[in-house]
Every structure is written in C-alpha cells, then in structure tokens.
C-alpha positions, 0 to 999 in steps of 0.5 A: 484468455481470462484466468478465473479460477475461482470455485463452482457456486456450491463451494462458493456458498460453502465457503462463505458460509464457512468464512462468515463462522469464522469472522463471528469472532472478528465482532466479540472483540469490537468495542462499543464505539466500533473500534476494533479491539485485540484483548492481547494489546493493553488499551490506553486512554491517555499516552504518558510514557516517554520512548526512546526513537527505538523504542518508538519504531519498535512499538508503532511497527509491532502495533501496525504489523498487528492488523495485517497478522491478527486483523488478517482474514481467517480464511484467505490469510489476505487484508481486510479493505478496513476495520469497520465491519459496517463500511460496505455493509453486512460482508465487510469482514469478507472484503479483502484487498489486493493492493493492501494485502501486497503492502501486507505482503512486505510487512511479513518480512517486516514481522520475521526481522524484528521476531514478531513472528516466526520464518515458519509462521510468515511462510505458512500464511504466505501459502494461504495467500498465494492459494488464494490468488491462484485459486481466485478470479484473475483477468488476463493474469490480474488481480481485482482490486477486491476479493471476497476472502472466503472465496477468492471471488471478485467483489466488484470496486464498482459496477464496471470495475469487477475485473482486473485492476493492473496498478493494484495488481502491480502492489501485490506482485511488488509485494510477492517479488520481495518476498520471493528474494527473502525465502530462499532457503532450499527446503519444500515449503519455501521452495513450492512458495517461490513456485507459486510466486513465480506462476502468479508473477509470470501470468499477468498479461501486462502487454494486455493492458495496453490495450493496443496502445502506448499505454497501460490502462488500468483496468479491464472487465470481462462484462465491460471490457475496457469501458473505465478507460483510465489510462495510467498517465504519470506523474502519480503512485503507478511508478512501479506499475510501469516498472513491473510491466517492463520487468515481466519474463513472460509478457513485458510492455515495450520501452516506448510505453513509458516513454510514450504513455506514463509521461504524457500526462498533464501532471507529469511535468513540474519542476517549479520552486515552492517555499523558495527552496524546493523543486518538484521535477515531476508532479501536479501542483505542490506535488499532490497526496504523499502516497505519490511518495511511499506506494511505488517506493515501498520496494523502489530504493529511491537512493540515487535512483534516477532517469532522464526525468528525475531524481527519485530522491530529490522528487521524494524529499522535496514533496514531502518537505514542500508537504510539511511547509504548506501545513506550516503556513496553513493557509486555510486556517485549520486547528492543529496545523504545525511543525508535529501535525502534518501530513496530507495524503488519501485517507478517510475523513469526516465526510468520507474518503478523499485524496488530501493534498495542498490542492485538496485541505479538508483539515484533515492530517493522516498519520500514514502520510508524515509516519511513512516519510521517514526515509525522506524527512527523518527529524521532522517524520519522528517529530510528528510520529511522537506527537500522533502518539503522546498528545492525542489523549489517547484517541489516535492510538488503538490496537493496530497502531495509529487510526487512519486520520483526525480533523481537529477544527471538527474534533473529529478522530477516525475509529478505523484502519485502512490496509493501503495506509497501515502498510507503507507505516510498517515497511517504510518505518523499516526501509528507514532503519535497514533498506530491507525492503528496498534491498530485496525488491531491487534484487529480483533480476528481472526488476534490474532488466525493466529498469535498465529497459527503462533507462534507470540508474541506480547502484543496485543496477551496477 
C-alpha cells in the first residue's frame, strides 16, 4: 500500500498560495548580500568579546537553535532545505526537509532545556510538524526526502527520486522517537502528540525496503518503483537507518539484513593505523566525511557502545582525530589549514556541494564538521569553535549561528545555512554537556530490542 495523503489539487493550490503570503516575510529580512537577517539578533561585523566555554555553547546553541524556530516554515513548522531563497529557484522557501527537520526535531528539546522557548511553545510546533507528515505524501509509510511545506507534497530530490527516502526517513523518525520519550507528561496535548508519533513510527514498511532482499534500499517510487537502486551498504551515516529498521514494532527487517546487507560494503571494513596512532575499525580510507561520525550519533549514545564489528566510540574519536591530522599536514597546500581550522564534512562550497573529506579537499573547512565533534574531541572541538567565532572578521557568523562553510585559498565565505548541517551543532553541542539526547533515544524500548536483535551492547541496554 502507498500511504499519500496528501490534499486534492484545489487545496493544494490553496495552500501554496497561502504559504507563499506568509513566506513574503521571509524576503523583507534579507540583507542586500543575500544573507538572511533576524532584526532580533544584534549584527556583528567583527567579533571582539572573549566568552567563557559556557558562554560560548550557550550563544552558538541559541543562534543555531534560531534557524530551526525562527527560520522554521510558517505553515508546516518543518526546516527549510536552506536559507537562500534562490538555491532551487522561485519555491526555495517552499522546500522543507525531512532528514533536517528530524535534526530540527531534537534540537526542540534542545531549546526547552536551556529556556529558549517554552515546553508549550515546543509542543505546539511539534503538532504542526507531525500534521504535516501525517497529512502529507508517504510511501509505504516513508518520508520523501523533500516536501513542499505549505502542502505536505513530495518536491522530488531528483526525477527518480519523488518517493520515499528510507535513511532520511530513519532521521526524522529518530528525531520524533526522542521527542516521544521527552513529552510524557499525561495531559491531551502531550499525550495526542505521543499518539501521533507512534502511528507515524509504527506505518513505515521498513521490511519493504528491502525489496526482497538482505538489504535496505534507499529509495523507492511509485512512478519509478526501485529504479535508483542504491542500496544501503555501510560503512556510512545510515547506522541508525539499520538500527530503526530492527527496532520497528510493526514492520522489522530481520537480523541477517545487518548482518548480510549494511557490512557487505566495500568500505565498510577498515581497521588501518593512520598518523601511527589511530585505528579506524570500519570506514573508507581516512575515514571519509565527519557527518559519518555525528548523523547516526545524534541519538546513538556512542559511550561503550559496541558490536561484533566495533567500538562506536573509538570509531568515532579516532575519525575525528585522524580528520584534524590530516588538516594538520595539510598535504595540498590549502590557507588556513591548522590546529583552530579543521573539519572536512559535506557542505556547500565555491563551486557548489560536495562530501569533503581527506580523500575529497577542495580546501573547504565546515564548521558543523569540528563543532559537532565535541563529544569525541572536546579541547581541540572548543578550539576550533573559538576561532570560527573570533577570527573571522565577522564573516563566519550571522544570525543563525555559524555559515555553512569557507575556502580561505579562494577568500570565499558561504552566505547560507543547511538544516542537516545546523542541526548536529545544536544537539551534539548538548550531547556534549548532558547526554540528553542520547539519554532519550537509548530509552525507546523498541530501540533497546533492535539493538539487542542486532548484537549491540551497551549500558543503556543492561
């Protein structure tokens, strides 16, 4: 069974129209330069004050959790894909993201803990997204990767791609699970939003996505069916993909899919010594984009997680420490390389978009990629987060927080945000200080299940 419930043409149209009045006011607070301006968020152009570590996490979590609350669509409550309103064209500010707005999901709780909103505010916008969602296009119970927010519409990512996405899909539902253990309190607000979550969890056909196979495959269409063909072999960000898929009450992927599937892949064993210190147990080489590192781990505890393949922790640390080396020895030559200016990851760049990593230098360094590895790198995390904020003359900061990337060989600055990178800087900034998220997610008995179906181990599973 398809699941599309989305609204008769009529409505659609309505709708639209009705979302494109509202998102008018998204442009009267656009600077000249493009970048997105909040009148409420006092503009710097050079950074002079000195914080202290709290005061540092303190600002950089308010500023971030800004472009999820403020920047959130005004119909749907969903994350806008990006901040330009030009990146795909007229309907930018219509595009919402499922796999960001799960991010966004998280960072909610995020904003009640440190009193950036209220528990009332946090819930009322979780209905608005979880209306959306159950209102919306859904195939075989998954998310697209994209939305039309004012509708609830697929906005296909490409042709083939205008069904569901099972790893973004995986995000969201991470997202929504964490949220689902955070709100329990028993009134009618919470409890229907609890009820909401669970329908949405327990309808996603993730036995369907394997198409029959000993794998998860990551996407399907019902104009295409599974044309794209990719399927999910590790090792990569679609842990929890995996994860999720065996925790399902309703519609679970059996063990040997893990077992058979994600570590059949080519990069999935690694276990070589880099800068004579570090082993990576699983990975490509030098481990590949950090957001292999933060994603899955958003919810994941990594602490003393482990199966028969790793050791979460290690894995994580490790990547992130043979990361920073490889920007240390900077072996192509890029300005700006050094011990306060590191972190390759996926991120937009002076030509576009790519998957930075060592095997992948365009000289491009991503805040989201040093920022999000606190948890795993605190010293040199907090170093480099410093530095992204003071000595950038200003250009790296703006009003929700840090932009997405700079190449200081091409003097070049992003003017823009990405939802899947603004969001592991809110919640792993507060994995880092609390474990809240982590605490939460590992909570969801149905979690504990797939992961003991799995072979995991882990405190939270004793």
């Amino acid at each position: 069974m398809i699941l599309r419930k989305a609204s008769n043409a009529n409505t659609f149209l309505a709708h639209l129209l009705a979302g494109l009045v509202l998102l008018l006011g998204f442009y009267s607070c656009s600077s000249k330069d493009g970048k997105e301006i909040n009148p409420d968020v006092e503009q710097h152009d050079s950074i002079t004050q000195s914080l202290t570590e709290e005061e540092l996490m303190d600002l950089v979590q308010q500023q971030t959790f800004s472009y999820f609350w403020d920047f959130g669509h005004p119909f749907s409550g969903m994350a806008l894909e990006r901040s330009q309103k030009d990146a795909y064209g007229v309907a930018g500010f219509e595009i919402v993201t499922s796999g960001g707005s799960g991010f966004g999901v998280m960072g909610l709780i995020v904003g009640v803990e440190r009193n950036f909103i209220t528990r009332q505010q946090a819930v009322e916008r979780l209905h608005k997204i979880t209306d959306l969602l159950l209102q919306g296009d859904r195939f075989h119970g998954a998310f697209p990767h994209w939305y039309y927010g004012s509708t609830g519409r697929v906005r296909p990512f490409f042709t083939e791609d205008n069904g569901g996405d099972i790893v973004e899909t995986s995000f969201m539902i991470m997202g929504l699970l964490t949220a689902r253990q955070y709100f329990n309190e028993e009134n009618e607000q919470e409890g229907s939003l609890r009820e909401k979550i669970n329908q949405l969890w327990e309808e996603v056909e993730w036995d369907w996505y394997t198409n029959g196979a000993d794998v998860l495959t990551w996407h399907w269409s019902p104009d295409y069916e599974w044309a794209i063909n990719h399927q999910i072999r590790g090792y990569n960000e679609a842990l929890i993909t995996y994860v999720l898929a065996a925790s399902s009450p309703t519609h679970p992927v059996d063990a040997e899919v893990y077992h058979q599937g994600w570590t059949s892949g080519s990069d999935f064993y690694n276990g070589s010594e880099y800068y004579d210190q570090w082993v990576l147990p699983l990975g490509p080489d030098l481990g590949g984009p950090l957001f292999f590192a933060h994603y899955s781990f958003l919810g994941l505890d990594p602490r003393e997680l482990e199966d028969d393949y790793a050791d979460y922790w290690q894995q994580n640390v490790n990547h992130t420490l043979i990361n920073r080396a490889y920007c240390l020895e900077n072996p192509k030559g890029y300005a700006g390389y050094g011990k306060d200016n590191w972190g390759l990851t996926a991120s937009d760049n002076h030509l576009g978009y790519s998957a930075h990593s060592p095997t992948n230098d365009l000289g491009v360094i991503s805040p989201t990629a040093a920022i999000s590895s606190l948890p795993y790198t605190p010293e040199y995390a907090m170093d480099a987060m410093r530095s992204f904020y003071e000595n950038h003359q200003g250009r790296l900061w703006g009003p929700y927080g840090f932009y997405d990337a700079f190449n200081l060989s091409e003097n070049w600055y992003a003017d823009n945000y990405l939802a899947i990178d603004q969001g592991p800087i809110l919640v792993m900034i507060e994995n880092y200080r609390t474990g809240l998220l982590w605490d939460l997610f590992m909570s969801c008995p149905e979690v504990k299940t797939g992961l003991l179906r799995l072979g995991f181990r882990s405190p939270h599973l004793n």
